[in-house]
N, C-alpha and C positions, 0 to 999 in steps of 0.2 A: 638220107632216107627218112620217110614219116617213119619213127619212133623206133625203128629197129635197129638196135648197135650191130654193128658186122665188127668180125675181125677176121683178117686171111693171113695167115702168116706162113711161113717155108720154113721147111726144116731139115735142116744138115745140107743146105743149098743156098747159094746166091737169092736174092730175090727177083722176079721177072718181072717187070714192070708191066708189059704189054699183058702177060696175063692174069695180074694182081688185076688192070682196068678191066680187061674180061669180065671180071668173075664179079667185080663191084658192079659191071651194067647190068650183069644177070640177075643179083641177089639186089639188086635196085627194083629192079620189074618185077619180081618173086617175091619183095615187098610192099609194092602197089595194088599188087593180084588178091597177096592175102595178110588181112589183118592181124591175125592171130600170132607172127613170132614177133618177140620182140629179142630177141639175143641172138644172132648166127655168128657161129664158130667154125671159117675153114681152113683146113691143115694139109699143104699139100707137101708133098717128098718123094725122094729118090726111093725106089726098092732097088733088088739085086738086077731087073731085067728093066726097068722102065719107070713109072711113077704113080706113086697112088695119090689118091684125094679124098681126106674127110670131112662130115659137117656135120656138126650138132647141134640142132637149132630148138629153141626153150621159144615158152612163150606164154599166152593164156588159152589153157585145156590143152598144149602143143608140149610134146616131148617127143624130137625125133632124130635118129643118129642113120647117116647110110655113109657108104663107102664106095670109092670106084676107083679102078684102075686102066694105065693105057701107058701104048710104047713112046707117047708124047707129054708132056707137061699141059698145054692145052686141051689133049684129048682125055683123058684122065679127069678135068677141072669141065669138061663138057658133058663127060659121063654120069659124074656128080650130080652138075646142077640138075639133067636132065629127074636125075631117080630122087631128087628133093624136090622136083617141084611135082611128080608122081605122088610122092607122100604125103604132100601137104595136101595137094588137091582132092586126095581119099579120105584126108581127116576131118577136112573143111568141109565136104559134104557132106559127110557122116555125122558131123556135129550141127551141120544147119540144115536137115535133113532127117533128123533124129522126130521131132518135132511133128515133124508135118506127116509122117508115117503112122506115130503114135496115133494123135488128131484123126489119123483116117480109118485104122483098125475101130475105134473106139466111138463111131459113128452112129446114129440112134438108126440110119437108114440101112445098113450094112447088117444084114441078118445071114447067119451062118445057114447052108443047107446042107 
């Protein structure tokens, strides 16, 4: 991946190959979309009914942790990616977006009535 370490690891489980590659294609595309993480951490495992999946991904101006659960190991690891790449994509515009709002309120032609 350009410049982002991933690690996915499983916990208190076999590891799954088919969705270790899963989850690398995702967080592969999730790091071509956006620049800004450079460290993603995912942690998938058994709970008492099914499986969760977490990920904590750092980076510059990025600090963001979500969690997801499913009655599948895949499903769980889709839920995930889905609500990380929701998070990023809110911080990413909110951070290159910041800017050009400011720039607009602060306009010589923009007069308050």
């Amino acid at each position: 991946m350009d410049g982002a370490a991933v690690a996915i690891s499983f916990k208190d489980m076999e590891p799954d190959e088919d969705v270790r590659d899963l989850v690398a294609k995702r967080l592969a595309a999730l790091a071509a979309d956006f620049p800004e993480p450079t460290h993603i951490e995912v942690t998938l495992a058994p709970d008492g009914t099914g499986f969760t999946a977490h990920a904590h991904v750092t980076g510059r101006a990025t600090d963001l942790a979500a969690s997801a659960a499913g009655a599948e190991l895949g499903l769980a690891a889709d839920r995930l990616l889905d609500k990380l790449v929701h998070q990023l994509r809110r911080a990413h515009e909110k951070r290159l977006f910041a800017s050009r709002r400011a720039k607009r309120q602060d306009h010589p032609k923009r007069r308050p009535r």
